[in-house]
C-alpha positions in Angstrom: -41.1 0.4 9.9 -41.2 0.5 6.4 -40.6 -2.9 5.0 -39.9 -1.5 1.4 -36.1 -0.3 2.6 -33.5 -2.8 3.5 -31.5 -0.7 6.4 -27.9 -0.4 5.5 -24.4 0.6 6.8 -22.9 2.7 3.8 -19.1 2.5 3.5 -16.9 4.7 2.0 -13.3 2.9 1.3 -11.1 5.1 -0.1 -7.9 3.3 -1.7 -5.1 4.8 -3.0 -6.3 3.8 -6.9 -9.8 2.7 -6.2 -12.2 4.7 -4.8 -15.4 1.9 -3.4 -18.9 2.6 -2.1 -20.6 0.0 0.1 -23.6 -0.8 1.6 -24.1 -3.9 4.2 -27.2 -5.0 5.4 -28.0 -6.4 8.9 -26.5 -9.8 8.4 -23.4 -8.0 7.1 -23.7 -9.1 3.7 -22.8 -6.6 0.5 -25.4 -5.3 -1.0 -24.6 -2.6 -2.8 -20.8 -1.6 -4.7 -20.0 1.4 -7.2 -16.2 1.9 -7.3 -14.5 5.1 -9.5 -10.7 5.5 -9.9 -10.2 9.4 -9.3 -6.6 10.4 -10.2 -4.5 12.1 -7.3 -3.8 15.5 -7.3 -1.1 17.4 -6.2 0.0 19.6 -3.0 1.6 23.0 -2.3 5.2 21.1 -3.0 4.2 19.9 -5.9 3.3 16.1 -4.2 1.2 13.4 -4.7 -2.5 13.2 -2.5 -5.6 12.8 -2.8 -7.8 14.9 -4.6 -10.4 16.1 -2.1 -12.9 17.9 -4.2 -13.3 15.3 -6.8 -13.7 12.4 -4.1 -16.2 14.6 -1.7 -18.2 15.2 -5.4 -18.3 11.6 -5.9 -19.0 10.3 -2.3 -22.2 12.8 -2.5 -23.1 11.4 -5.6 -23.3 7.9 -4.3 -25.5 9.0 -1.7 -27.8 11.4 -3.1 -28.2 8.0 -5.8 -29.0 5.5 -3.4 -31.2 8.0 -1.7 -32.9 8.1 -4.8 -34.2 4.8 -4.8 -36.8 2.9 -2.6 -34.2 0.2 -2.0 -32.2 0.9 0.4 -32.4 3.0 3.6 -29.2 4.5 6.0 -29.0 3.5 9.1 -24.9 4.1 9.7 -21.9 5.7 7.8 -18.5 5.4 7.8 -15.1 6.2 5.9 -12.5 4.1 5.7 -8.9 6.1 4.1 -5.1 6.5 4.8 -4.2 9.0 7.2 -3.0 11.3 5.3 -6.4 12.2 3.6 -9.4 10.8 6.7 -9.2 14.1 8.9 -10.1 16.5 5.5 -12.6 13.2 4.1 -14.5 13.4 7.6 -15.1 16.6 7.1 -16.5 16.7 3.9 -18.7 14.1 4.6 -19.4 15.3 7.9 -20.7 18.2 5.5 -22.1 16.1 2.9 -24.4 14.3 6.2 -25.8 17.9 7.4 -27.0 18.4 4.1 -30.0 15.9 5.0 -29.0 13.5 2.2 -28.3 10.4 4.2 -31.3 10.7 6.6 -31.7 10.0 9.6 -28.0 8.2 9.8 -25.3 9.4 11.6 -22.1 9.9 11.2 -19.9 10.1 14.1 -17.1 12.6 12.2 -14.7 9.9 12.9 -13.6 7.7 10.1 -11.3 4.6 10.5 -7.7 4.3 9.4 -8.1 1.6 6.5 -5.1 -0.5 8.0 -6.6 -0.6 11.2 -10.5 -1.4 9.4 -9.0 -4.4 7.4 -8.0 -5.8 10.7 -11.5 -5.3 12.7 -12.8 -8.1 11.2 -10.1 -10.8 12.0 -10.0 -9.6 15.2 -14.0 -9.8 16.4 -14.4 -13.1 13.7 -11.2 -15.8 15.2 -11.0 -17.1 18.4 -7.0 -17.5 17.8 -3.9 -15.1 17.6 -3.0 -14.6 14.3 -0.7 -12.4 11.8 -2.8 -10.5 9.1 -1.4 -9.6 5.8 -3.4 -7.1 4.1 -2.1 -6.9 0.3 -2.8 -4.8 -2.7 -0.5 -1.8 -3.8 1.3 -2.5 0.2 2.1 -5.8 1.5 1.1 -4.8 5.1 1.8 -7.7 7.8 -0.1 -6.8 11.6 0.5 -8.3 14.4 -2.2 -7.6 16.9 -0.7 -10.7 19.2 2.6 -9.3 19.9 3.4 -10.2 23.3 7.4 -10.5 23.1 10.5 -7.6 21.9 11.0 -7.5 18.7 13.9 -9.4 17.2 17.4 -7.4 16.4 17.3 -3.9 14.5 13.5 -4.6 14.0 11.6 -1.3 13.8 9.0 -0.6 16.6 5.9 0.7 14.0 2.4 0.7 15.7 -1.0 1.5 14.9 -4.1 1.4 17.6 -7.3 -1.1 16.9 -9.5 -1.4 19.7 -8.0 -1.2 23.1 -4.3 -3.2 21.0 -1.4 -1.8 20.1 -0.7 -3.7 16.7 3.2 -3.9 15.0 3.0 -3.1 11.2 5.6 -3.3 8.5 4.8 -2.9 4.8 6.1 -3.9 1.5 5.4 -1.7 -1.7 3.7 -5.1 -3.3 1.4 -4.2 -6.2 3.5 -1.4 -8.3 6.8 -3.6 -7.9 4.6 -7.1 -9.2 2.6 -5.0 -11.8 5.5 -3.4 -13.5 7.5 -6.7 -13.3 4.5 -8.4 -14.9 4.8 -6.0 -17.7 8.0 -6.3 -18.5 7.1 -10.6 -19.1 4.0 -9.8 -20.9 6.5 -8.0 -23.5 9.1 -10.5 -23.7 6.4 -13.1 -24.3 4.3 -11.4 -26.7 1.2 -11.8 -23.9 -1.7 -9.6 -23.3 -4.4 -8.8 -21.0 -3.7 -10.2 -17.7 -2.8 -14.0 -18.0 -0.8 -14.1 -14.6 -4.1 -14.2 -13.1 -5.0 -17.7 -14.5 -1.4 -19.4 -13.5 -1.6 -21.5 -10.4 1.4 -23.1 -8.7 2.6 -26.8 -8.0 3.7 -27.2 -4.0 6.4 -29.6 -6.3 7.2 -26.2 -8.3 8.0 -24.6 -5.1 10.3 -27.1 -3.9 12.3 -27.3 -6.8 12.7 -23.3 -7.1 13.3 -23.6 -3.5 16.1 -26.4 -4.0 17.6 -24.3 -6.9 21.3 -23.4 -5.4 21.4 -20.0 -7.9 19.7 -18.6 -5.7 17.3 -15.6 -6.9 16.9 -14.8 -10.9 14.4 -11.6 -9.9 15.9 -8.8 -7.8 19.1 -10.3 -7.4 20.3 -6.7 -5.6 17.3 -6.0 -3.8 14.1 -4.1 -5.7 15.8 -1.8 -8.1 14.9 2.5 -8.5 12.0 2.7 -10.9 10.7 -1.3 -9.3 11.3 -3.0 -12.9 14.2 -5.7 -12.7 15.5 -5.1 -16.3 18.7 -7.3 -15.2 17.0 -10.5 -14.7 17.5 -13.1 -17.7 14.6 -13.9 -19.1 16.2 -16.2 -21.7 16.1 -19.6 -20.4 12.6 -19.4 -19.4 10.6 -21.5 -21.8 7.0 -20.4 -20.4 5.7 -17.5 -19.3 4.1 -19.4 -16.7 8.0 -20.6 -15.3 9.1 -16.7 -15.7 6.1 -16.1 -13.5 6.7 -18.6 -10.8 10.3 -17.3 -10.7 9.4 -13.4 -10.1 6.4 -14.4 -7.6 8.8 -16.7 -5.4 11.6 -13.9 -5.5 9.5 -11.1 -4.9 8.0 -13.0 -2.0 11.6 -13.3 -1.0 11.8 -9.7 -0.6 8.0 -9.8 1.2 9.3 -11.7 3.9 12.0 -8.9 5.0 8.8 -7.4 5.9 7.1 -10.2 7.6 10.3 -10.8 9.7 10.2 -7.2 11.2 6.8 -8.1 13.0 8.1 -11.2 14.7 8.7 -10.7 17.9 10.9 -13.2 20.0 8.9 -16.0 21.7 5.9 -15.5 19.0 3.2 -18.1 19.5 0.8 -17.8 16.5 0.3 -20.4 14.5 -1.7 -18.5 11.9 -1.9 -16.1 8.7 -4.5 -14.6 7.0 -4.2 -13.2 3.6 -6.7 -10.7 2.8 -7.2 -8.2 -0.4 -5.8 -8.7 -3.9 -3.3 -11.0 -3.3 -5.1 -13.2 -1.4 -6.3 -14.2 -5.2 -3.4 -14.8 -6.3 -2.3 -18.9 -6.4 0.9 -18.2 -6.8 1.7 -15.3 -4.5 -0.4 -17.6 -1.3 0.8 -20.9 -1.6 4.5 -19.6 -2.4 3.9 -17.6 1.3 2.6 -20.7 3.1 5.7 -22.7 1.6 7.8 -19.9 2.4 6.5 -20.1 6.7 5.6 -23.6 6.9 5.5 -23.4 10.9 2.2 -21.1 10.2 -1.3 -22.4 9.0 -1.8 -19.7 5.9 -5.7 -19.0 5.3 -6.9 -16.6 2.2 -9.7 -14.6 2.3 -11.8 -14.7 -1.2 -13.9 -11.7 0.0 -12.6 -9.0 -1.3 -14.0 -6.4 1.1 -12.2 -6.6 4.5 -11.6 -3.0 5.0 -15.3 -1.6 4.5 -16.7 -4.9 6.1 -14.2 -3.6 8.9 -15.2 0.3 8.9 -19.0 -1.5 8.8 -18.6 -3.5 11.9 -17.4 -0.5 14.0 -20.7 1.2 13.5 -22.8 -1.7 13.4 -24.0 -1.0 17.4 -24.8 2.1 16.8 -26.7 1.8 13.7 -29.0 -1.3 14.4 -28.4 -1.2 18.3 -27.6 -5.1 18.4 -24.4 -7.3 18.6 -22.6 -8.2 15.8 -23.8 -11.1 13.5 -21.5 -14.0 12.2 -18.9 -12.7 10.0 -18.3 -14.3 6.9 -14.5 -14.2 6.1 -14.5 -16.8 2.7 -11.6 -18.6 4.4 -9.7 -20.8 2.1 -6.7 -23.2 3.4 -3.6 -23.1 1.6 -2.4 -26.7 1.9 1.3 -27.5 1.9 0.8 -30.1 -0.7 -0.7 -31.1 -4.3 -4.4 -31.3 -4.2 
């Protein structure tokens, strides 16, 4: 063996905004990340996807440049994408991998659904049932523990991971938040991205909580175009209190989702949030208030779904089991710290 390579699973996680290369090494750990946003094309009718060429051009790029080096050498390959866009992305890189590029590494043809890869490693890493909620631009709740019928007028939406039969239901999170966001940094004169340096008080919730008025954000439900131009923003004196306001509403609107994938007689007792939100103070510990019979955990990785499309390969590309699995759990405590 030549000990001047590190072996590596390279990952391909295509999002629907950010394109992201990865490489893992043995013990699982990232290596190796070069991320592109490549704007989406449009179909025969004139729709939204993904454009192909340009991501096949880049994903060959990223290879052909690590191949380049003397740092790194493939032992697996994998793509993790929506299904709307894996079957044509397996085949480019299907392509792209009989081109000699990669190696020696093999690539099955068979990519993972990303919903399904952000999941792989909650279920091989806990030893308890759980919900997952994947967020970023969806609020996707799984639950891969559903043993009971699902509650009244609760739709029956299932993906496959492993040998389970997981329920789904999603929320459009990110546009709705971002263009909400917006719409304060105007009215407060505020620029860059302060939201991301407000935290929450567990007193803060209570007290919106206790607040009879109800909602102040999306009073009618998440309005056409996702901006609430309604809400007062008026008697707000920070932008930090206008912030805490839309987060707990739009939360409000999260949990319609949530709901959908409790199923009568459920038994977990826990959440993970993974992915953007997961970051977020506000957006976690107004959750955990929001489902205080769960134990809510965030994830401060931010690379579930190609540590995910990594792990299914893993056997095949180092022919060994799969090492410990580091998740950067974080509890979100139902009080003030």
């Amino acid at each position: 063996m030549d000990l001047n390579f590190t072996d590596v699973i390279a990952v391909f996680d295509i999002g629907r905004t950010w394109k992201r290369f990865r490489l893992f090494d043995r013990s699982l750990n990232p290596v190796h990340t070069e991320e592109r946003i490549i704007a989406e094309a449009r179909d025969e009718q004139g729709l939204p996807c993904e454009d192909i060429p340009a991501i096949t051009g880049w994903m060959e790029g990223c290879l052909r440049g690590v191949a380049g080096t003397s740092l790194y050498r493939f032992a697996g390959l994998n793509i993790a994408a929506g299904d709307d866009s894996l079957p044509k992305l397996e085949k480019a890189l299907t392509a792209i991998v009989k081109s000699g590029i990669a190696g020696d590494s093999a690539f099955s043809g068979k990519g993972i659904n990303s919903t399904t890869a952000s999941l792989v490693p909650y279920l091989k890493g806990s030893d308890r049932p759980f919900i997952l909620v994947s967020t970023g631009t969806w609020c996707t709740f799984m639950n891969p523990f559903d043993t009971g019928h699902p509650g009244a007028g609760n739709p029956v939406t299932l993906i496959t991971a492993g040998d389970r039969k997981v329920r789904i239901s999603q929320f459009r999170l990110g546009d709705i938040h971002d263009r909400n966001v917006t719409r304060l940094d105007d009215h407060f004169g505020v620029t860059g991205e302060l939201y991301k340096t407000i935290k929450i008080k567990h007193k803060k919730i209570g007290k919106i909580q206790a607040n009879r008025r109800g909602r102040v954000f999306f009073r009618h439900g998440i309005p056409e175009g996702h901006t609430d131009t309604v809400a007062d923003l008026s008697h707000f004196l920070t932008y930090a209190d206008a912030y805490h306001q839309m987060m707990y509403d739009l939360v409000d609107e999260c949990l319609s989702a949530y709901r959908e994938i409790i199923t009568e007689g459920d038994t977990t007792e826990i959440v993970y949030v993974t992915g953007g939100f997961a970051l977020n103070d506000t957006f976690v510990r107004t959750l955990a208030a929001r489902i205080p019979e769960k134990r809510v955990y965030a994830s401060t990785i931010e690379y579930a779904t190609a540590l995910g499309a990594a792990m299914e390969v893993y056997r095949q590309a180092f022919d060994a089991g799969l090492p410990p699995v580091y998740l950067g759990l974080k509890a979100i405590l139902l009080r003030d710290e």
